[in-house]
C-alpha positions in Angstrom: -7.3 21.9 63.4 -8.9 22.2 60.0 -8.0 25.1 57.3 -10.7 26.1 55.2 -9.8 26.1 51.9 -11.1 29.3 49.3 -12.3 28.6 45.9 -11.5 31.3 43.5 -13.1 31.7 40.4 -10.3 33.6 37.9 -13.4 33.5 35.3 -16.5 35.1 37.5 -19.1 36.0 36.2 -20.4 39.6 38.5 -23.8 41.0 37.7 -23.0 44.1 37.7 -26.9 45.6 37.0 -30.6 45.2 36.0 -33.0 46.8 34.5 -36.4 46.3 32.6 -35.8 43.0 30.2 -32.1 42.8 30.9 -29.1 42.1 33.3 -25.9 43.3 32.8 -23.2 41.1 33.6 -19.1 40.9 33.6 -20.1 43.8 31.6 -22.6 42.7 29.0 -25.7 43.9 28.5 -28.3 40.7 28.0 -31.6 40.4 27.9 -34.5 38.0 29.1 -34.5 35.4 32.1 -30.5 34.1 32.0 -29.1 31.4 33.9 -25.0 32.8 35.9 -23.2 30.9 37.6 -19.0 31.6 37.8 -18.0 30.3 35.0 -21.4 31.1 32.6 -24.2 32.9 31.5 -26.8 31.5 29.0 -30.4 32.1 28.3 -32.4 30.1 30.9 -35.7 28.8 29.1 -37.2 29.4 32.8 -39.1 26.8 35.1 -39.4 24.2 32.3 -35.4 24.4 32.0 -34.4 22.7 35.0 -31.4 20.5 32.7 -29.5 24.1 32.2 -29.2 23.8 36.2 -29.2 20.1 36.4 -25.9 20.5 34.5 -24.5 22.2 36.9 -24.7 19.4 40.0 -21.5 18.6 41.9 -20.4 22.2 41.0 -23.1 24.4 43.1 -24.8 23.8 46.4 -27.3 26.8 46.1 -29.6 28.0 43.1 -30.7 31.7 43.5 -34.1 32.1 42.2 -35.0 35.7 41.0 -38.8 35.6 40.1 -38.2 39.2 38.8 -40.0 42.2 40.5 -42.0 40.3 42.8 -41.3 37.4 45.2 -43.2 34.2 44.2 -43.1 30.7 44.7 -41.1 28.6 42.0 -43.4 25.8 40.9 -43.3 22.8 42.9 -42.0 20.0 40.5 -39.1 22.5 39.8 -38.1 23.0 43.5 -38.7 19.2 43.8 -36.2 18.3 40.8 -33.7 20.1 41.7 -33.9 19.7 45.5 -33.9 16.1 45.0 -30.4 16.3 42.8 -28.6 17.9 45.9 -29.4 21.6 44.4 -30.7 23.9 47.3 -33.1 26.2 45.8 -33.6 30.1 47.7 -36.2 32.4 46.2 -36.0 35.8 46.4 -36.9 38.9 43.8 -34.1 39.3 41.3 -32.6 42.5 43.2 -32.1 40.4 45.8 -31.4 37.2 43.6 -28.4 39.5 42.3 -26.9 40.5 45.3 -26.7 37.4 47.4 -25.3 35.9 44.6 -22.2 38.7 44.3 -21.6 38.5 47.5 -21.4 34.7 48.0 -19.4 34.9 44.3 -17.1 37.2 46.4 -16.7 34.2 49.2 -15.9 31.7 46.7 -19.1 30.0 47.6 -20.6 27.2 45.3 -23.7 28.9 44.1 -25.3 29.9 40.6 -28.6 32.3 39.9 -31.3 31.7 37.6 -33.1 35.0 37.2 -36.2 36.8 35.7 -35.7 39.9 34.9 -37.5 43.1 36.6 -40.2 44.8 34.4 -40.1 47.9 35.7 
């Protein structure tokens, strides 16, 4: 029999709201697309910034994608990079982006959310 063994991330990084232009996380009001994962948030310089995530291999399994209000596709070569460096890639709007990625933050799950924010 095998235990399963829970990460815990002392540091997390909750987004705790959204609005037009901004996310609010652990608290902090921030505006523009932003790149969270548990232990960061920066500015994410969107589909052409695929290093800020690239960084981040061996310590996530899944990027969120939140194209902001809408659902879209994330450009191919993006998907592709990442994809290709181990990085699962799930797009979703960035309501949804932000809630899978609490609730998996709550599991301890290996995950980080690159996110556009709403307009309206």
């Amino acid at each position: 029999m095998s235990l399963l063994e829970e990460i815990s991330y002392p540091e997390a990084q909750p987004i705790d709201g959204y609005g037009p232009g901004f996310f609010r996380i652990a608290g902090r009001v921030l505006e523009g697309p932003l790149l969270v994962s548990p232990w960061s948030v920066m500015g994410w310089g969107g589909f052409d910034d695929a290093a800020a995530i690239l960084a981040l291999k061996g310590r996530i399994d899944v990027l969120f994608v939140g194209m902001g209000s809408e659902i879209a596709h994330a450009p191919r070569a993006f998907r592709n990079e990442l994809e290709q460096a181990g990085i699962g890639v799930e797009v979703m709007n960035s309501p949804a982006a932000c809630r899978t990625y609490n609730v998996l933050l709550s599991e301890g799950r290996r995950i980080a959310a690159a996110l556009i924010p709403v307009t309206s």
